[in-house]
C-alpha positions in Angstrom: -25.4 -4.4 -18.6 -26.1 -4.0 -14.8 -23.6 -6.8 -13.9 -21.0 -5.2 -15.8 -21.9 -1.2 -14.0 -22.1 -2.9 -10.4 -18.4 -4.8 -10.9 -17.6 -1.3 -12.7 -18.6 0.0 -9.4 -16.6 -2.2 -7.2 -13.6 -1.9 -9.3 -13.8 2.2 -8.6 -14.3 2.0 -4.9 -11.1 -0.2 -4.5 -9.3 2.0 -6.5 -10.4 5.1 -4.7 -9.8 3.2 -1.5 -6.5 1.9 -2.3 -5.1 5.6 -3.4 -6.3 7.0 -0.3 -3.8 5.0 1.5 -0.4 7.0 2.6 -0.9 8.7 -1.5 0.5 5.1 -2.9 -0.3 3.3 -6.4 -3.7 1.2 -6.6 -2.5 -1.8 -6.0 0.3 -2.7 -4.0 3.0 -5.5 -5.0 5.7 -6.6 -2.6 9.4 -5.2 -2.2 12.5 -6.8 -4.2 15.9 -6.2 -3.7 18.0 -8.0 -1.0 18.4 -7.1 2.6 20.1 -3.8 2.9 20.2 -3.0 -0.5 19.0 0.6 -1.4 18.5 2.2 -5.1 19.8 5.7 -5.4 18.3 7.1 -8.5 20.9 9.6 -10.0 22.4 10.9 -13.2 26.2 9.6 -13.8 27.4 12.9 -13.8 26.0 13.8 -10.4 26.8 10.0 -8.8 30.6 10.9 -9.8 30.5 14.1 -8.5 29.9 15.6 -5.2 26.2 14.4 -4.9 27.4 10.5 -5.0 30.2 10.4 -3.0 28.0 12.1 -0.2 25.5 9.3 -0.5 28.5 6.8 -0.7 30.3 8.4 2.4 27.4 8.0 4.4 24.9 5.0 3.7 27.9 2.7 2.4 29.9 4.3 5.5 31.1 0.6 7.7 28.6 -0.8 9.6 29.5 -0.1 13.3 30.3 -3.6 15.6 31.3 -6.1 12.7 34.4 -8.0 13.0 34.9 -7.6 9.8 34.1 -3.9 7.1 30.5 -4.3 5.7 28.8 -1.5 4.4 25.6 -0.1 5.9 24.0 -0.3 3.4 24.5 -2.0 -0.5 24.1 0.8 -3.1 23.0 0.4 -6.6 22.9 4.1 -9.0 20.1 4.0 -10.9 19.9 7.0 -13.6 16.7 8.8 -13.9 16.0 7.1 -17.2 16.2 3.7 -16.2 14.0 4.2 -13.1 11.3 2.0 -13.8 9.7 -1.3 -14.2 11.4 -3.7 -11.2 13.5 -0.6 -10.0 9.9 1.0 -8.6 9.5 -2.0 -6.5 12.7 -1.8 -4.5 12.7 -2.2 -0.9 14.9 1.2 -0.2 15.0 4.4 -2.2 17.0 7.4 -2.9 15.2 9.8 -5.6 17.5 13.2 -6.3 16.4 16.0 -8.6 18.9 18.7 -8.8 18.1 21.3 -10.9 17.8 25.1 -11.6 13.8 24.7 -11.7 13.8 23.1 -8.8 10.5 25.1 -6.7 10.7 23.6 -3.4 14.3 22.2 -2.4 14.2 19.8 0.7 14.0 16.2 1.9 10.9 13.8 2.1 10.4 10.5 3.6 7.5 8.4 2.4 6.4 4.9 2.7 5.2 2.3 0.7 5.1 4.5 -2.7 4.9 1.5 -5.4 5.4 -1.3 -3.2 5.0 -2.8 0.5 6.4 -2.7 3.0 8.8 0.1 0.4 10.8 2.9 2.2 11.6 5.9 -0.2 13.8 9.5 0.3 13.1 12.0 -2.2 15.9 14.7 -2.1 15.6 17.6 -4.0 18.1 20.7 -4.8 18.4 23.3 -7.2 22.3 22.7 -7.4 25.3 20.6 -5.6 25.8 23.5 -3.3 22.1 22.8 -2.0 22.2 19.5 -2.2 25.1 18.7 -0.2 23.4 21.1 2.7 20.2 19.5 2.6 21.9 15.9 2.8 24.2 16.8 5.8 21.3 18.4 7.7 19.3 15.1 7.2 21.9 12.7 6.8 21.3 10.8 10.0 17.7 10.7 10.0 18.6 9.5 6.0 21.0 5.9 8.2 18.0 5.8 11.0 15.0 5.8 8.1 16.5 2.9 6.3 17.6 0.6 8.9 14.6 0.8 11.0 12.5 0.3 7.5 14.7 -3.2 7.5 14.3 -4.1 11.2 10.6 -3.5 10.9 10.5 -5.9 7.6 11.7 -8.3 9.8 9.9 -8.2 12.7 6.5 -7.7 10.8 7.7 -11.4 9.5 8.4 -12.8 12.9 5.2 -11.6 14.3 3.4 -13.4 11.7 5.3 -16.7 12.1 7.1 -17.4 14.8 7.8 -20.1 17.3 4.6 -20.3 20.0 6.1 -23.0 22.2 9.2 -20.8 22.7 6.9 -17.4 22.9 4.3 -19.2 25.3 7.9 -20.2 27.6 9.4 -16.7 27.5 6.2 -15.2 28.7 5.6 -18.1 31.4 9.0 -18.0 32.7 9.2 -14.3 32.1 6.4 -12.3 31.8 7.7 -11.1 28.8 6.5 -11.6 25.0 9.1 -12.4 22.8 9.1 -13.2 18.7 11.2 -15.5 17.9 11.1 -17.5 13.9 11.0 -21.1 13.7 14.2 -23.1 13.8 15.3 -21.7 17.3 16.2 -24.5 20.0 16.1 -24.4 23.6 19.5 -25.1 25.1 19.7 -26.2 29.0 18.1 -24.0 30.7 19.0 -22.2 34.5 16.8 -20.2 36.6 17.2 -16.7 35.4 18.8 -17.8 32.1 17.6 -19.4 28.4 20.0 -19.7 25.5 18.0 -19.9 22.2 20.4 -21.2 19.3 20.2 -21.4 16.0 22.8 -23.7 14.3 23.5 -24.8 10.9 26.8 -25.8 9.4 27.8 -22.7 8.3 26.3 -20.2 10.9 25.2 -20.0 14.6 23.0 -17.6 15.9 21.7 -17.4 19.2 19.4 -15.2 21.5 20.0 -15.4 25.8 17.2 -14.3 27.7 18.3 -13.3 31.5 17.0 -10.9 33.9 18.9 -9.5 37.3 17.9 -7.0 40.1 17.3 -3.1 39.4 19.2 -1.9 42.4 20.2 1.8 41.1 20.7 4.0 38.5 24.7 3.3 37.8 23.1 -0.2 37.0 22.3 1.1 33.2 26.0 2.2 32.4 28.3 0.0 30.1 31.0 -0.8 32.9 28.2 -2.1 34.8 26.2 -3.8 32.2 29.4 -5.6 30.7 30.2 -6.8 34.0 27.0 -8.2 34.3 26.8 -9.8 30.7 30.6 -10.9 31.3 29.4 -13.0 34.7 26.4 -14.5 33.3 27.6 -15.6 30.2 30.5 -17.3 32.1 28.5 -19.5 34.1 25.6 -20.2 31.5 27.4 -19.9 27.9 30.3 -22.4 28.1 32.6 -22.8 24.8 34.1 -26.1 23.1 37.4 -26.7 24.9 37.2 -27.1 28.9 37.4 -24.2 30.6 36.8 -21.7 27.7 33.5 -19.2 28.0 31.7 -17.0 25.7 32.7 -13.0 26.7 33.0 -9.5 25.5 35.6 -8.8 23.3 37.2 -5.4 25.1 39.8 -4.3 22.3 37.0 -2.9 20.1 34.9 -0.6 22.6 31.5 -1.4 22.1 28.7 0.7 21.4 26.4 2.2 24.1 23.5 4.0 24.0 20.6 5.0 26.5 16.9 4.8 24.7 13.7 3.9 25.7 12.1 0.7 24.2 8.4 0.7 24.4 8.0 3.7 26.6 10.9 2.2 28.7 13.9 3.1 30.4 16.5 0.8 28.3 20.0 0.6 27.2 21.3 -0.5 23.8 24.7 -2.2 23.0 26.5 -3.7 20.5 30.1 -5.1 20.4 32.0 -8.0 19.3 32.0 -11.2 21.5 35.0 -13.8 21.8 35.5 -17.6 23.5 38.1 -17.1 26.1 40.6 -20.0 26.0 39.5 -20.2 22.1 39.5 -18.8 18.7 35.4 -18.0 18.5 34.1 -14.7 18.1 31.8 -12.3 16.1 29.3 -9.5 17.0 26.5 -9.1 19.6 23.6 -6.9 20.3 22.0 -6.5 23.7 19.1 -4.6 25.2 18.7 -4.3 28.5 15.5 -2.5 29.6 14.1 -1.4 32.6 10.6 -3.6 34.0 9.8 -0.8 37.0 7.3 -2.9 38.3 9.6 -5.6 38.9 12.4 -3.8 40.0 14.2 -6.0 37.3 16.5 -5.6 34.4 15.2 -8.0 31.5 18.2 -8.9 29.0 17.7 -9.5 25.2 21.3 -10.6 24.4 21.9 -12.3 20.5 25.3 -13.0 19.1 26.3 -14.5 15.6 29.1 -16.8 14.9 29.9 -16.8 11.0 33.3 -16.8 10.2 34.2 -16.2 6.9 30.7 -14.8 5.9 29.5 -11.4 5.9 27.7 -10.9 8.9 25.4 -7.8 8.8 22.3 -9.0 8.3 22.4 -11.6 10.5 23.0 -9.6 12.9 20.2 -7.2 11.7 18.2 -10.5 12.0 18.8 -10.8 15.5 18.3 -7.5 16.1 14.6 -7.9 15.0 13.8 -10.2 17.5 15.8 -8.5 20.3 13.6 -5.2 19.8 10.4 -8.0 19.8 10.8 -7.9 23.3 7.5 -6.4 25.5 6.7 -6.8 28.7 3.5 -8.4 30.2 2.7 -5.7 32.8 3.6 -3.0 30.3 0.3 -0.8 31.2 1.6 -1.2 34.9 5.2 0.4 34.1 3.2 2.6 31.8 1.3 4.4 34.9 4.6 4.5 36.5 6.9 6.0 33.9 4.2 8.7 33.4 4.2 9.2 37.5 8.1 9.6 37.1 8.3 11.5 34.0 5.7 13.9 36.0 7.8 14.2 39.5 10.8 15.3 36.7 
């Protein structure tokens, strides 16, 4: 009888300690679903009403910088009463409750609610009127939630297995830490420049490391930083036929964006890339961040090449490992972001 209270014991104190974490279940089981698919759990009248083709018009909007129109996100409408079992341990979730008795109308994000690593929205309204304000007030935090749920998933994966020989030559070469999965290959190498591929018959994607001088502030806007991608990549990224060169494909503006990546100044794009002299081409996306104490720009650059597939989450994949990136001296540029942000 006193085995059986102590492992009654045990049993209790996991249980108490598991529910204690972030409010979720006892035990935690991990995610299903495929990459980028999200459940939106939602009566059929309200999915074929106003309610669902806001959720459609948004998180199935086309994914920005694709050659070709992909979805943000894959939706799957789930009514209330079919909400359980394998639905609970979906990767992404939309819950709605629109009703009349409704007490406290408004939009919650919570992780990891019946499964890990799970990303849920709960949305509630006491009628379509409501519900339509509360989703347009927190529509784009609803698009940023999601996809950096998924970029996380897949750098939490990298960090656990990833290629040392190549992270051990980044940070040698670079002073920079780098995760990048297993399969990768070194191709010729320059100075400032490393291509990392990753080919198979059907796909290619790649990841090119360079770095240049910070000379100026006009050095982080997208003329400038295309220019620079555009000379590099001529020199170092050469294409099948003689004389043909990977470079960025101008008739589709790309995206840019100023951020800051680990406390750093940094720059974010994401276009489409094309072989001049050739028929190659797909989409890229680049960070280029600031490494103060260096007085350097440090280059994440990945491209896929996939024609005829879909192409979104491989470029989400690469994405994962461009946003790795961390500098080796990053309590150095700390001290001297906070000594800048100060003088502002």
């Amino acid at each position: 009888m006193k085995t059986r209270n102590s492992f009654l014991l045990v049993f209790l104190l996991i249980v108490a300690a598991a529910c204690q974490h972030k409010g979720a279940p006892v035990l935690y089981t991990n995610i299903t679903g495929k990459a980028g698919e999200t459940i939106v759990v939602m009566s059929k009248v309200a999915w074929d009403d106003l309610p669902g083709n806001l959720i459609r018009r948004t998180l199935a909007q086309p994914q920005l910088a694709l050659p070709q129109e992909e979805p943000i996100f894959d939706l799957v409408n789930v009514p209330h009463e079919a909400f359980k079992d394998i639905f609970l341990k979906t990767r992404n979730i939309i819950q709605t409750k629109i009703s009349p008795i409704v007490e406290n109308p408004g939009v919650t994000f919570t992780d990891d609610v019946w499964a890990y690593p799970q990303a849920t929205v709960q949305i509630n309204a006491r009628n379509n009127e409501e519900f339509e304000k509360l989703f347009r007030e927190n529509s784009d935090k609803i698009v940023a939630y999601f996809i950096k749920a998924e970029r996380e998933r897949l750098a939490m994966n990298y960090a656990k297995l990833h290629d040392k020989a190549i992270y051990n030559k980044l940070e040698k070469k670079y002073d920079i830490y780098l995760t990048v999965p297993p399969g990768f290959q070194i191709a010729p190498e320059e100075k400032d420049f490393t291509w990392l591929r990753y080919e198979t018959p059907d796909i290619s994607q790649a990841i090119m490391v360079y770095t240049f001088p910070y000379n100026s502030d006009s050095t982080f806007t997208l003329n400038y930083l295309l220019f620079k991608r555009d000379s590099i990549l001529r020199v170092n990224v050469p294409g099948p036929l003689k004389g043909s060169y990977m470079s960025t494909e101008r008739q589709a503006e790309p995206t840019f964006q100023i951020t800051r990546h680990n406390g750093n100044y940094a720059a974010n794009i994401r276009g489409l890339w094309r072989v001049e002299n050739d028929f190659m081409g797909g989409p890229f996306v680049m960070l280029a961040e600031l490494d103060l104490i260096r007085q350097r720009v440090v280059v994440i650059d990945g491209y896929v090449y996939a024609p005829s597939k879909n192409k979104r989450n491989y470029i989400r994949q690469i994405e994962a490992i461009v946003y790795s990136l961390k500098l080796k001296d990053q309590e150095k540029n700390d001290k001297l972001n906070s000594q800048i942000n100060m003088g502002n």
